[in-house]
PQR file with spaces between the fields and no chain letter, atoms N, CA, C, O and H, PARSE charges and radii, in Angstrom:
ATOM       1  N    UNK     1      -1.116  -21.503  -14.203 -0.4000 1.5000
ATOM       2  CA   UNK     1      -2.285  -20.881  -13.597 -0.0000 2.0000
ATOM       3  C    UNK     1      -2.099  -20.869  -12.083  0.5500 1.7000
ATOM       4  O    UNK     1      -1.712  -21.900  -11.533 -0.5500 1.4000
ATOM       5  N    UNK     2      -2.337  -19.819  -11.408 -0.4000 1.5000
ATOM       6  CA   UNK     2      -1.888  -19.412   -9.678 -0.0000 2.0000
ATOM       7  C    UNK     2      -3.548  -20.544   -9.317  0.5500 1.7000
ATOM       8  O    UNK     2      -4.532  -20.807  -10.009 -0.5500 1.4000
ATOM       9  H    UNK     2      -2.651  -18.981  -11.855  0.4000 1.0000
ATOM      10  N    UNK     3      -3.091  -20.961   -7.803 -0.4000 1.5000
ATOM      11  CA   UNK     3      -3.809  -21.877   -7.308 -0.0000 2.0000
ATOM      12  C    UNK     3      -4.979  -20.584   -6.403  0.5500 1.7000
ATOM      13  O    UNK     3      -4.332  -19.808   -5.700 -0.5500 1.4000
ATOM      14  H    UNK     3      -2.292  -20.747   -7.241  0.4000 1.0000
ATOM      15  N    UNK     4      -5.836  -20.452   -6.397 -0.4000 1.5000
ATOM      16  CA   UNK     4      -6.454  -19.551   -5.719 -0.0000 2.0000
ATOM      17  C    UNK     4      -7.019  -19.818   -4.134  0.5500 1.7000
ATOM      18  O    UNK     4      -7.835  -19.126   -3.524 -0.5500 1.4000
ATOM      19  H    UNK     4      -6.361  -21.083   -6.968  0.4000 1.0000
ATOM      20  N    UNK     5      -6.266  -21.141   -3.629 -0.4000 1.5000
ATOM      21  CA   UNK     5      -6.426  -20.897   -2.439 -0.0000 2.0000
ATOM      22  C    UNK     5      -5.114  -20.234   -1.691  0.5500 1.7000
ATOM      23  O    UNK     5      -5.082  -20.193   -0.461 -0.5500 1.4000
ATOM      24  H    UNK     5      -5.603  -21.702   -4.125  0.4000 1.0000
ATOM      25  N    UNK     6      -4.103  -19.752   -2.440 -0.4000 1.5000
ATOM      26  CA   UNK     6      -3.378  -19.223   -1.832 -0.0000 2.0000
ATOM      27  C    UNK     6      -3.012  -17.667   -2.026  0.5500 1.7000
ATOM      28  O    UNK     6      -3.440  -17.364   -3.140 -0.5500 1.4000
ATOM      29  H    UNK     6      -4.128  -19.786   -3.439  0.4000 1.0000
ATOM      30  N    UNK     7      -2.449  -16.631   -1.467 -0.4000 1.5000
ATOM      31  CA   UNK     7      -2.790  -15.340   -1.807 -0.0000 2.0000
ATOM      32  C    UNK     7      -3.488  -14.599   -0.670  0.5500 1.7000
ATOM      33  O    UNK     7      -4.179  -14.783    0.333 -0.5500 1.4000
ATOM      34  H    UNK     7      -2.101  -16.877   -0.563  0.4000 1.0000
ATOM      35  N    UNK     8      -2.910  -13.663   -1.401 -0.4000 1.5000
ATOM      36  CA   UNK     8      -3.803  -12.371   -0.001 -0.0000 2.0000
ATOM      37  C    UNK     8      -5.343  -12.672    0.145  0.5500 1.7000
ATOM      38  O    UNK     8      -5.911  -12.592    1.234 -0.5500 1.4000
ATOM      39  H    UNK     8      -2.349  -13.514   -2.215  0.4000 1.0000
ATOM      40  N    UNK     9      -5.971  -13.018   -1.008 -0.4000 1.5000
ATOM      41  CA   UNK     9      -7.050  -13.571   -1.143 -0.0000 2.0000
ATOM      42  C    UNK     9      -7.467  -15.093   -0.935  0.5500 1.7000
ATOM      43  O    UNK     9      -8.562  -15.434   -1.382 -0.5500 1.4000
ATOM      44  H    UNK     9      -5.509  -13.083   -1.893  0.4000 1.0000
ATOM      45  N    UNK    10      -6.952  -15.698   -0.517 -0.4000 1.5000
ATOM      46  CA   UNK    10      -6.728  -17.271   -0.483 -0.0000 2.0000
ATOM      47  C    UNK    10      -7.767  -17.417    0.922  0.5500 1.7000
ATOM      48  O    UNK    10      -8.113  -16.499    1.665 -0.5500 1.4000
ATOM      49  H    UNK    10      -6.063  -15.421   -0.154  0.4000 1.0000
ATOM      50  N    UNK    11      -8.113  -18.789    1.015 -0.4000 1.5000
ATOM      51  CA   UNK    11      -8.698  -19.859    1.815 -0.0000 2.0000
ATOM      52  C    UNK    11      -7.967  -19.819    2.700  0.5500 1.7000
ATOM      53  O    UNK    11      -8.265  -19.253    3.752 -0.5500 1.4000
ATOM      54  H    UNK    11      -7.831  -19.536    0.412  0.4000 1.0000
ATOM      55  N    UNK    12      -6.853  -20.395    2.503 -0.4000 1.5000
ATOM      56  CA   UNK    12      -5.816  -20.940    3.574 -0.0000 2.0000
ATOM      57  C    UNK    12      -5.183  -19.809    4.438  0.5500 1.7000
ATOM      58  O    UNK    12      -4.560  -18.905    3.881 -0.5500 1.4000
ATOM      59  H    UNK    12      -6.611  -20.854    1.648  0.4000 1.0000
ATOM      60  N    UNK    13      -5.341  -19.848    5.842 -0.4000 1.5000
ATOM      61  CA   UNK    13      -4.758  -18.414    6.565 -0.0000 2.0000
ATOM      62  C    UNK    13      -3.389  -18.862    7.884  0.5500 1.7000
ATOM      63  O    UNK    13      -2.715  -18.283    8.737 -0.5500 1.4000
ATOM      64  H    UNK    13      -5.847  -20.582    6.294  0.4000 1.0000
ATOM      65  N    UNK    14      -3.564  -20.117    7.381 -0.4000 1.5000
ATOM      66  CA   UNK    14      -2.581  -20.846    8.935 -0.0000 2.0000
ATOM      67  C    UNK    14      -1.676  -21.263    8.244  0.5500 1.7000
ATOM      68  O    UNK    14      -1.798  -21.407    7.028 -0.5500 1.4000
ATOM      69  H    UNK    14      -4.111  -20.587    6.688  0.4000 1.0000
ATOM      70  N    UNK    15      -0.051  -21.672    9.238 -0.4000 1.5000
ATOM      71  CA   UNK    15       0.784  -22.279    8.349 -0.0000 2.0000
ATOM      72  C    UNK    15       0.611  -23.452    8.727  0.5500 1.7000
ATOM      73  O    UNK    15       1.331  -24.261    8.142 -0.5500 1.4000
ATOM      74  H    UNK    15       0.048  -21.555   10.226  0.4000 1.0000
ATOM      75  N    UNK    16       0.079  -23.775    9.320 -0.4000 1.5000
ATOM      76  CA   UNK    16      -0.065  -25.721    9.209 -0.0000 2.0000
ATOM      77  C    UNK    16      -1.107  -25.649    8.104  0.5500 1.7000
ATOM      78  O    UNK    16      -0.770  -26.647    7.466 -0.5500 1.4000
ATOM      79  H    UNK    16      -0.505  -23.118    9.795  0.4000 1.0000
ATOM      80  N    UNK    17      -2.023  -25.202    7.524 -0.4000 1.5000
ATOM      81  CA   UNK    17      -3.181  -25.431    6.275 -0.0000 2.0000
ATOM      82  C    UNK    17      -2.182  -25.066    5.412  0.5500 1.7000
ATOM      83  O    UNK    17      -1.502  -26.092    5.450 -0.5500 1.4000
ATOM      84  H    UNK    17      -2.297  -24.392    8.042  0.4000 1.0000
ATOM      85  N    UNK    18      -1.787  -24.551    4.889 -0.4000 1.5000
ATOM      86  CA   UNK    18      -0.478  -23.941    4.017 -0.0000 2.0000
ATOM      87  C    UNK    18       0.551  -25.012    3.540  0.5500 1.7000
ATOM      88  O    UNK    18       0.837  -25.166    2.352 -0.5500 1.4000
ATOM      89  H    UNK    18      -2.339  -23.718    4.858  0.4000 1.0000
ATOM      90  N    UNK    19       1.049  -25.691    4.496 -0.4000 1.5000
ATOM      91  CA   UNK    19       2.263  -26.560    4.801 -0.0000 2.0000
ATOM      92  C    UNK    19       1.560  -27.717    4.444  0.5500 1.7000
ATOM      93  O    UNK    19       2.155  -28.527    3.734 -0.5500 1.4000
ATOM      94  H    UNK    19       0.817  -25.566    5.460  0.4000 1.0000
ATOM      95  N    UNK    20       0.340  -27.970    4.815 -0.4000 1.5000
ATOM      96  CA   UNK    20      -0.444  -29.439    4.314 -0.0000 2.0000
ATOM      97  C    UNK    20      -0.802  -29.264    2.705  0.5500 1.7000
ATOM      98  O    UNK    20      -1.115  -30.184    1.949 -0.5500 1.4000
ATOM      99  H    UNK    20      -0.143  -27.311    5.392  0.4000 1.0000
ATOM     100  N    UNK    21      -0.673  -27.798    2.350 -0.4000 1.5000
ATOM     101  CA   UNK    21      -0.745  -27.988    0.833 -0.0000 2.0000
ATOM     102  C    UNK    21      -0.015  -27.453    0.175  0.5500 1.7000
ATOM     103  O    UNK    21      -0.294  -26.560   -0.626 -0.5500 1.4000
ATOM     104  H    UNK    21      -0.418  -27.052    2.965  0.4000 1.0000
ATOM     105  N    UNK    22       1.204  -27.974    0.434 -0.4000 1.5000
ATOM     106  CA   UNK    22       2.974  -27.685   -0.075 -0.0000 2.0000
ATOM     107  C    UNK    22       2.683  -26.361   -0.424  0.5500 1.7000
ATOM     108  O    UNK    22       2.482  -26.160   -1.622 -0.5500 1.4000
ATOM     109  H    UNK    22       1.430  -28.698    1.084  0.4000 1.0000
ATOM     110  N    UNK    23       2.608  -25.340    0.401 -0.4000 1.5000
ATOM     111  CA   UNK    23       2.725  -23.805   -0.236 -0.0000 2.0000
ATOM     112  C    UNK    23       3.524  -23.347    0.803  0.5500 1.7000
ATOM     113  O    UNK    23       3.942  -24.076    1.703 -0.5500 1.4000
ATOM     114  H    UNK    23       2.771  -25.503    1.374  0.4000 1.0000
ATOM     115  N    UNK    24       3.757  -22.106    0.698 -0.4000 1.5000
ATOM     116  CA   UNK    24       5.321  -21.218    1.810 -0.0000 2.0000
ATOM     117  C    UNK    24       4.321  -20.209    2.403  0.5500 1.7000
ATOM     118  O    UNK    24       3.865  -19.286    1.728 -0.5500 1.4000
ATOM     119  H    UNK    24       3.418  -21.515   -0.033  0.4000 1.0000
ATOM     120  N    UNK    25       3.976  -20.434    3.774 -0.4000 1.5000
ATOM     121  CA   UNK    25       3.360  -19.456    4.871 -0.0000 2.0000
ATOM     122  C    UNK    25       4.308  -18.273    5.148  0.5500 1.7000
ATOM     123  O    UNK    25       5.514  -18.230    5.388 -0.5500 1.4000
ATOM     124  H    UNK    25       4.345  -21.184    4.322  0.4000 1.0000
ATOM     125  N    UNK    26       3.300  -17.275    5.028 -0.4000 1.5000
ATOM     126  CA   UNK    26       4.516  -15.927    4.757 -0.0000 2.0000
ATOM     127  C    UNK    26       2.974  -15.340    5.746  0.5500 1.7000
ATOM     128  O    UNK    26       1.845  -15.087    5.324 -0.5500 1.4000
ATOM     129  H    UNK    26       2.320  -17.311    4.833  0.4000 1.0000
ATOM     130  N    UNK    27       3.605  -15.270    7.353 -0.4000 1.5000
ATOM     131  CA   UNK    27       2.419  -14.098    8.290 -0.0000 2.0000
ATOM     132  C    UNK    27       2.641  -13.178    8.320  0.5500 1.7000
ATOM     133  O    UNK    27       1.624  -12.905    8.959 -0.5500 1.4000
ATOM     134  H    UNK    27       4.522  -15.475    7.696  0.4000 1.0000
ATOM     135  N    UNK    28       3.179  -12.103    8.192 -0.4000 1.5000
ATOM     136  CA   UNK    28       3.312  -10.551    7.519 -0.0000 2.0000
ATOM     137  C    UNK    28       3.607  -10.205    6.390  0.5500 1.7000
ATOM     138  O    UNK    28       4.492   -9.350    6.431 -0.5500 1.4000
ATOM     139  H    UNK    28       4.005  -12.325    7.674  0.4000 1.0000
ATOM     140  N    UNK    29       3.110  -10.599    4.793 -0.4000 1.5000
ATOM     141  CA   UNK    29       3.847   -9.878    4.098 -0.0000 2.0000
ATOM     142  C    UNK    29       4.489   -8.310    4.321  0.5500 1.7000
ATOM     143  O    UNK    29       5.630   -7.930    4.057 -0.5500 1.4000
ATOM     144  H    UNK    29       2.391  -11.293    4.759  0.4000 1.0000
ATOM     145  N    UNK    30       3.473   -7.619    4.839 -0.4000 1.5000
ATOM     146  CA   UNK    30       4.322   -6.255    4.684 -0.0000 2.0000
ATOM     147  C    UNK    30       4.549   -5.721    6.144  0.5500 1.7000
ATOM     148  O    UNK    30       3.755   -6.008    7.041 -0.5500 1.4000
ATOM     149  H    UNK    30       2.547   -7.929    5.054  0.4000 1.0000
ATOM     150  N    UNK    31       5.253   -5.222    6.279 -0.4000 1.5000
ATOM     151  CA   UNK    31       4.966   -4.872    8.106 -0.0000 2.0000
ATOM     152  C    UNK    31       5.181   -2.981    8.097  0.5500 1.7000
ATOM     153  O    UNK    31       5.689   -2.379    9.043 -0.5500 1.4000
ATOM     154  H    UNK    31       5.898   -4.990    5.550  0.4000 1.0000
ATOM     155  N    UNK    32       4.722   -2.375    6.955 -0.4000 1.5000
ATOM     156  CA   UNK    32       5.000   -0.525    6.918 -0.0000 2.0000
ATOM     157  C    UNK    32       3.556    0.099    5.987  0.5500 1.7000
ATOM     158  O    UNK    32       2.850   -0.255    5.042 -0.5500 1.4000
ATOM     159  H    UNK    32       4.309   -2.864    6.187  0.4000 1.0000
ATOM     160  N    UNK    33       3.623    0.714    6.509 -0.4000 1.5000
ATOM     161  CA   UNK    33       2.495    1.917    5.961 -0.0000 2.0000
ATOM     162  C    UNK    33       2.692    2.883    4.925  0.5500 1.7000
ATOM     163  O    UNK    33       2.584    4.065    5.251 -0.5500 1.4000
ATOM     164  H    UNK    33       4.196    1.001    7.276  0.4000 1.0000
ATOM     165  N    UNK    34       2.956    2.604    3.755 -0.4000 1.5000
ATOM     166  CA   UNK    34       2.880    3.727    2.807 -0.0000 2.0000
ATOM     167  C    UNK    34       2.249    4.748    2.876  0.5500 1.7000
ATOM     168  O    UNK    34       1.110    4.722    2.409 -0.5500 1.4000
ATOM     169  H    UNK    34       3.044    1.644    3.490  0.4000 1.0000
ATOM     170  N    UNK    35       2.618    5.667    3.316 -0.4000 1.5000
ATOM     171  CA   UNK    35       1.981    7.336    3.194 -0.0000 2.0000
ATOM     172  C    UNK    35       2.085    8.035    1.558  0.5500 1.7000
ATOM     173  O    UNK    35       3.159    8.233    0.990 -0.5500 1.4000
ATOM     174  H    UNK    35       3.543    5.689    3.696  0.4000 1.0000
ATOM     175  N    UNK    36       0.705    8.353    0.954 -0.4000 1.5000
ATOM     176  CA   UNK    36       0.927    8.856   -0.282 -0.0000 2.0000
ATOM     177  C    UNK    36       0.201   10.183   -0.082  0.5500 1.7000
ATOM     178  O    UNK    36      -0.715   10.306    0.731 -0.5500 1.4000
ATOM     179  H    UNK    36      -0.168    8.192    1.414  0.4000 1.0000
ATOM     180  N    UNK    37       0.702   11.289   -0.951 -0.4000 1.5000
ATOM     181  CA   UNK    37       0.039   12.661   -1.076 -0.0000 2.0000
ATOM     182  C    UNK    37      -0.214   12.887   -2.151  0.5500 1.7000
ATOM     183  O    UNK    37       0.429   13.796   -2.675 -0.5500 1.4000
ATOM     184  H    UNK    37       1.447   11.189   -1.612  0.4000 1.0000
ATOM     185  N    UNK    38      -1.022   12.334   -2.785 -0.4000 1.5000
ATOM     186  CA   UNK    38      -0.917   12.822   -4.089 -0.0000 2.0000
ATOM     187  C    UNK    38      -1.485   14.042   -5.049  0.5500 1.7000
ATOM     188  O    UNK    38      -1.612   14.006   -6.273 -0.5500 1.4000
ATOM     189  H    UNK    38      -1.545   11.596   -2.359  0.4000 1.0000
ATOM     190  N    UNK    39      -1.782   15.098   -4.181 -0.4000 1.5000
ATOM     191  CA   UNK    39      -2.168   16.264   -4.365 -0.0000 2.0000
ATOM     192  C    UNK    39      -0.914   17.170   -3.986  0.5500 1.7000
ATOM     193  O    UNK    39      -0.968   18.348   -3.634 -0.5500 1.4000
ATOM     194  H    UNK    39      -1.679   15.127   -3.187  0.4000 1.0000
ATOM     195  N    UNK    40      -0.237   16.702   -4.071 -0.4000 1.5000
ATOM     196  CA   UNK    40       1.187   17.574   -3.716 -0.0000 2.0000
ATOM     197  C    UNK    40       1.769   18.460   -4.757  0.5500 1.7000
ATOM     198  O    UNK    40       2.125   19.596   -4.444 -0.5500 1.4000
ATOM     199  H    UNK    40      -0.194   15.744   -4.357  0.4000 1.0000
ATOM     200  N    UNK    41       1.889   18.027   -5.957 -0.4000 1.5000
ATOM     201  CA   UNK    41       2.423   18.442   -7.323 -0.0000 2.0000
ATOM     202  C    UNK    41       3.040   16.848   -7.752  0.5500 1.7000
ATOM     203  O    UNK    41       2.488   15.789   -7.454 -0.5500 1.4000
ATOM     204  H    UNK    41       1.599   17.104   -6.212  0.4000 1.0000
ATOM     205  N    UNK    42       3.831   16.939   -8.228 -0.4000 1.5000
ATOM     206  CA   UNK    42       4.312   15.721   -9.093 -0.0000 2.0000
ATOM     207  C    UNK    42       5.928   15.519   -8.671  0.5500 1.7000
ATOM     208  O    UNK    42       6.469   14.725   -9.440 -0.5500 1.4000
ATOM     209  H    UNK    42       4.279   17.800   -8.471  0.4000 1.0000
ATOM     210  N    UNK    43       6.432   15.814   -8.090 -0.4000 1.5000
ATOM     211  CA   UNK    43       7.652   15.358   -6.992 -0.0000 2.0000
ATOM     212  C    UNK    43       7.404   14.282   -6.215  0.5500 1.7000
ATOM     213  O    UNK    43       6.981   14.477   -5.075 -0.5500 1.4000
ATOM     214  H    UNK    43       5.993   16.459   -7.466  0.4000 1.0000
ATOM     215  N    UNK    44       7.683   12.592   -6.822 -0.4000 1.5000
ATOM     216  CA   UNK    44       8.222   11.754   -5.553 -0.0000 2.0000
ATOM     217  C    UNK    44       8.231   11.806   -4.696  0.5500 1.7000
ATOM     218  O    UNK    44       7.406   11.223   -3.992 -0.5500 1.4000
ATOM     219  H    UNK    44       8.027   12.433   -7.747  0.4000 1.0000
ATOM     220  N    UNK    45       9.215   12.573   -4.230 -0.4000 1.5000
ATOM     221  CA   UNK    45       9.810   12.781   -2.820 -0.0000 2.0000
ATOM     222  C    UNK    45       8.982   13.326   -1.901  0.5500 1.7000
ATOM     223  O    UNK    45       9.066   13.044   -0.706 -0.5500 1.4000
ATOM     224  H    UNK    45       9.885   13.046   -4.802  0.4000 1.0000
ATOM     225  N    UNK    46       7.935   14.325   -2.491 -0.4000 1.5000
ATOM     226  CA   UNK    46       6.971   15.298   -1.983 -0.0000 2.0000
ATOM     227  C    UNK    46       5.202   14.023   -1.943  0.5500 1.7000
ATOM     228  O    UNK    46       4.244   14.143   -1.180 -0.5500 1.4000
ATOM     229  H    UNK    46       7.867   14.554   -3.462  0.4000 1.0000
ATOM     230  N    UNK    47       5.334   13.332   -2.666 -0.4000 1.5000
ATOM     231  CA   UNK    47       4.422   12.691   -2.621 -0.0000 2.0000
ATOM     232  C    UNK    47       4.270   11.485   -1.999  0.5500 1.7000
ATOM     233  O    UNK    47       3.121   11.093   -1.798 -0.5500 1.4000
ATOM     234  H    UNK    47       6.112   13.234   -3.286  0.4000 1.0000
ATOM     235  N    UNK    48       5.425   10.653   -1.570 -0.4000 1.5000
ATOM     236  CA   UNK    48       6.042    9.887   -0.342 -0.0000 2.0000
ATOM     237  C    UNK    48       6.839    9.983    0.087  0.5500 1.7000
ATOM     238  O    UNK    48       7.960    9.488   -0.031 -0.5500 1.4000
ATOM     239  H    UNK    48       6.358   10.972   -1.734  0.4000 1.0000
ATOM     240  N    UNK    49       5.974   11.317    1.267 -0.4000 1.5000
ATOM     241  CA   UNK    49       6.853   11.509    2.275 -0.0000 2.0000
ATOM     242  C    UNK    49       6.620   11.785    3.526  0.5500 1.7000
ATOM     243  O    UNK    49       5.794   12.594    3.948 -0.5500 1.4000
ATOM     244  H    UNK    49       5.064   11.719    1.363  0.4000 1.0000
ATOM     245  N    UNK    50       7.536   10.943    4.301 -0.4000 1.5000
ATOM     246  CA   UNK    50       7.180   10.558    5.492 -0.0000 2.0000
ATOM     247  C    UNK    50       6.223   11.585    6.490  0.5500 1.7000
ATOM     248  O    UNK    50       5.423   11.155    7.320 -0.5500 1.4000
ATOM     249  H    UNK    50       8.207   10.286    3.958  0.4000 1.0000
ATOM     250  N    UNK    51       6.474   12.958    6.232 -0.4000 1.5000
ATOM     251  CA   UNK    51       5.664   14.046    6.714 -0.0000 2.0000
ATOM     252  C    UNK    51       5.131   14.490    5.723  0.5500 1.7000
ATOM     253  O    UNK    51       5.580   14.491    4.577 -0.5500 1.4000
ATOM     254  H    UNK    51       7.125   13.307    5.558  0.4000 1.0000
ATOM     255  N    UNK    52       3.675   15.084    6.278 -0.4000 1.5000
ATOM     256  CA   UNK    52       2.592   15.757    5.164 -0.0000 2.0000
ATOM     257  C    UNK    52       3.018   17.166    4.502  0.5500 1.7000
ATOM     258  O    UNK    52       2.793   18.299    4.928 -0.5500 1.4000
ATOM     259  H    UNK    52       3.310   15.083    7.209  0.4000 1.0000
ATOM     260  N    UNK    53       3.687   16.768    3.355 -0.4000 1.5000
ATOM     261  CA   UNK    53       4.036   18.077    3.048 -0.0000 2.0000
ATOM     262  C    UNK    53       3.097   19.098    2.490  0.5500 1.7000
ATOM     263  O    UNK    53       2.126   18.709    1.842 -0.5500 1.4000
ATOM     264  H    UNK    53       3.869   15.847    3.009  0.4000 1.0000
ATOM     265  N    UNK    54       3.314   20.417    2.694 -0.4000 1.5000
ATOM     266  CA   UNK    54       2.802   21.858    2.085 -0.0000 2.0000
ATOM     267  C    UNK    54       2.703   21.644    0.678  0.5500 1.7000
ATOM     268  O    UNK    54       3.622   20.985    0.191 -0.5500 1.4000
ATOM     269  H    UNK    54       4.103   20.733    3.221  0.4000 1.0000
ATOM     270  N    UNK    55       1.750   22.070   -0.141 -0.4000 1.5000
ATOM     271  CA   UNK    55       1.118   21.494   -1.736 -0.0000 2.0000
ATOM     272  C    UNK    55       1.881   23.079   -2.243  0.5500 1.7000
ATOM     273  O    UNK    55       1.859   24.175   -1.683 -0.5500 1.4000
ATOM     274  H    UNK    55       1.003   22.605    0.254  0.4000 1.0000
ATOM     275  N    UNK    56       2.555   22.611   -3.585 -0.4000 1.5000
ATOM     276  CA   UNK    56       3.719   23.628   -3.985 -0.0000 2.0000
ATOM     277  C    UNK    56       3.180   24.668   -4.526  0.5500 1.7000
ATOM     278  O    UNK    56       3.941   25.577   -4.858 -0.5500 1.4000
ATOM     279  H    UNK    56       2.572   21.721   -4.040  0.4000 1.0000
ATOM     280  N    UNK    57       1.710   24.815   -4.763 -0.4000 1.5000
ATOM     281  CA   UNK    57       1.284   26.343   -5.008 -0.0000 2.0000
ATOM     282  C    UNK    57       0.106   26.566   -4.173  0.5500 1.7000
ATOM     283  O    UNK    57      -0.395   25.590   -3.615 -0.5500 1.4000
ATOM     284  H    UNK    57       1.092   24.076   -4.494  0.4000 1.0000
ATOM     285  N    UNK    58      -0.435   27.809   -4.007 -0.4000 1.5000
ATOM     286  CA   UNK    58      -1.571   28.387   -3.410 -0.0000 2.0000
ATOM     287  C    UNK    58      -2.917   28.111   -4.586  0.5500 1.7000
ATOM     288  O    UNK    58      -4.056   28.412   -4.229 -0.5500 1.4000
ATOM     289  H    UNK    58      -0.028   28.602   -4.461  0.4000 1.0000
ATOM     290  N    UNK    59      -2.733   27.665   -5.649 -0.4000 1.5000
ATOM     291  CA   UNK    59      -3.912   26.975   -6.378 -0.0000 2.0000
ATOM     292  C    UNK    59      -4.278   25.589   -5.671  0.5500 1.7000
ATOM     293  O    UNK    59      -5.468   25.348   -5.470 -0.5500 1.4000
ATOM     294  H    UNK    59      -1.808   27.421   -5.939  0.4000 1.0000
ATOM     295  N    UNK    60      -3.077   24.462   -5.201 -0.4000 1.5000
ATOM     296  CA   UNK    60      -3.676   23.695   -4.911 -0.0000 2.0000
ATOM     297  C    UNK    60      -4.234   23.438   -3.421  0.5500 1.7000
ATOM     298  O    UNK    60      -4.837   22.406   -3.128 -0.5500 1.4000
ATOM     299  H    UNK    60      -2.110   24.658   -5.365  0.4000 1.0000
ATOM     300  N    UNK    61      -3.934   24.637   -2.371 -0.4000 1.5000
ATOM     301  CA   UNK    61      -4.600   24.796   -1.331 -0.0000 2.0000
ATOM     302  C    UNK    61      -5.872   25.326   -1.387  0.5500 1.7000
ATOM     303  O    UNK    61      -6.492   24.829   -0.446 -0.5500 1.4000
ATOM     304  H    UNK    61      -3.444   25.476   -2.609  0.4000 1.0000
ATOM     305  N    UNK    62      -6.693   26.201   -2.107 -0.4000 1.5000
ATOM     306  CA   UNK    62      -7.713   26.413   -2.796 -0.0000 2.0000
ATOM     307  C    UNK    62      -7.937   25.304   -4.354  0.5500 1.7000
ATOM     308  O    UNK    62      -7.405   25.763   -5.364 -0.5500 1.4000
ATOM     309  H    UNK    62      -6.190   26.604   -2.871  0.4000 1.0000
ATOM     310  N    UNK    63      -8.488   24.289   -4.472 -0.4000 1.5000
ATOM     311  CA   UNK    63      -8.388   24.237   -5.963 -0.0000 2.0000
ATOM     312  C    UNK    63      -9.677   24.350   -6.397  0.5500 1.7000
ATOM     313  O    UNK    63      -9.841   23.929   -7.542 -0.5500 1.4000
ATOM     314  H    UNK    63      -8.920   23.916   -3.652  0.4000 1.0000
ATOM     315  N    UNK    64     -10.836   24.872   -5.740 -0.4000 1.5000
ATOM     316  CA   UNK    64     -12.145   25.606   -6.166 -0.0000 2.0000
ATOM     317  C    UNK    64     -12.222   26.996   -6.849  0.5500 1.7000
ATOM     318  O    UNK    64     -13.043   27.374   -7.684 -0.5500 1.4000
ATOM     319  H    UNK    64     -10.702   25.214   -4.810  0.4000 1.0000
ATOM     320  N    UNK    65     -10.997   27.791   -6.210 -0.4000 1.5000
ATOM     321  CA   UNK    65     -10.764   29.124   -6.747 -0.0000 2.0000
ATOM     322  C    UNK    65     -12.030   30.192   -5.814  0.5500 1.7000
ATOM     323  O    UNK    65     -12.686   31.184   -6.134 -0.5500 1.4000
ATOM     324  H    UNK    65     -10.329   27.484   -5.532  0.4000 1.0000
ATOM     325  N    UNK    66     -11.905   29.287   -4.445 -0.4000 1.5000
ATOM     326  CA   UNK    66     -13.191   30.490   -3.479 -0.0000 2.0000
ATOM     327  C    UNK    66     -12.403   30.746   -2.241  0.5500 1.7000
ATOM     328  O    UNK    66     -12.862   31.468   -1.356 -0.5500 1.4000
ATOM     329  H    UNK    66     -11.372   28.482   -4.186  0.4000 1.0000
């Protein structure tokens, strides 16, 4: 069973509180920004990607149909 003071959600936010309760202080897990499009069509590559790509038909630039 995970201890729930530790975690992205956890109590503990310092590495000395961390270290006093034998756990591994990690101060950035992530250090990048996932960009997602997911109105793109269904291409990966098109859907994380680093620039906002153009949506692969003219239905999904209109998808009201007005």
């Amino acid at each position: 069973m995970a201890d729930g003071r530790f975690g992205f959600e956890g109590e503990i936010a310092s590495a000395m509180r961390c270290a006093a309760a034998g756990g591994h202080f990690i101060p950035q897990a992530f250090g990048w920004m996932v960009h997602v499009y997911p109105f793109t069509g269904n291409n990966l590559k098109r859907i994380y990607s680093l620039k906002s790509p153009q949506p692969e038909s003219q239905a999904a630039l209109n998808p009201r149909g007005s």
